[in-house]
N, C-alpha and C positions, 0 to 999 in steps of 0.2 A: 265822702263829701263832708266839709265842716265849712262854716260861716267865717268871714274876716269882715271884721268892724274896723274899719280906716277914719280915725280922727284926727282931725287940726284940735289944738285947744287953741282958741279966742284969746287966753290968759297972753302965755308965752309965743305963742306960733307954731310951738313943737308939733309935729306931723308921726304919729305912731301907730301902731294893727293891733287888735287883738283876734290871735284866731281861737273860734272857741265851737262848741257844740250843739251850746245853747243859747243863742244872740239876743232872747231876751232879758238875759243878766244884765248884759252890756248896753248902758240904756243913757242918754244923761245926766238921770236923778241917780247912775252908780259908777259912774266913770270918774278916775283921781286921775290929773296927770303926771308919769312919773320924771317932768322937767320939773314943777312950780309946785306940784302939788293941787291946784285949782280943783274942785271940787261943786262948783255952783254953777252947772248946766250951762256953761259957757263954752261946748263944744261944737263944731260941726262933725257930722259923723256919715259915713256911707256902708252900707251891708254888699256885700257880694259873696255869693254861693262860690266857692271854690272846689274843682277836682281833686282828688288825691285823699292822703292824710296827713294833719299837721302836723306830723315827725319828719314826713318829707319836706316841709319847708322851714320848720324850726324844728331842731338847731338842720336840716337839711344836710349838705357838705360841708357845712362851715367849721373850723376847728373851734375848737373850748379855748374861752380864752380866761385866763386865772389869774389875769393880772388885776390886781385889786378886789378879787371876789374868794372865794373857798378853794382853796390847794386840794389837790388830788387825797382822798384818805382821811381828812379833819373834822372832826365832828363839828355838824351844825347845831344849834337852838332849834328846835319847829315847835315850840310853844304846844297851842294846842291842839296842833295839824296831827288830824288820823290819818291811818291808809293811804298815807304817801311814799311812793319811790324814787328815790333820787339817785342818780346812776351818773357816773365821771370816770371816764374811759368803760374799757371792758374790767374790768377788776375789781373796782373799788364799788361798793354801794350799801347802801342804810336799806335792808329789808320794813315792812312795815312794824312786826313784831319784832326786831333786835334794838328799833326805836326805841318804841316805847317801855322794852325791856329795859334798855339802858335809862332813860328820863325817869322811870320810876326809883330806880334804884337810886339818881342822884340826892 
């Protein structure tokens, strides 16, 4: 079970979810919208407890779509992102130690 925060932003109109684990992050005083950017607790927002897990509905069935974002294989920037795994198809992926092995060395 994991939490989905449904917000309108006030700004733009934009209508977007965050599904997360812990829905006290996701609060108005920390919510950006990523239409405008709006920032200043101009959101409406609603919680709902969802079944499942959030891999089942994002990314879900949907395919990867690469147009305009990261090609299969390319290294990203993660700045100062620890302990993250990033995976693009079955094949391709940035371990969290081969990361930071590589960003240290650049």
């Amino acid at each position: 079970m994991f939490t989905q925060v449904r917000v309108k932003c006030m700004e733009c109109g934009l209508h977007f979810t965050v599904h997360t684990w812990y829905p006290e992050r996701h609060v108005g005083t920390t919510l950006h919208c990523p239409e405008c950017g709006q920032h200043e607790q101009r959101f409406l927002t609603w919680v709902v407890e969802v079944e499942g897990e959030i891999f089942e509905h994002v990314p879900g069935d949907a395919e990867l779509d690469t147009a305009g974002g990261v090609p299969v294989g390319e290294r990203i920037d993660l700045g100062a992102v620890d302990n993250l795994k990033i995976v693009w198809g079955e094949e391709s992926f940035i371990k969290e130690d081969e990361f930071l092995t590589e960003n240290e060395e650049d």
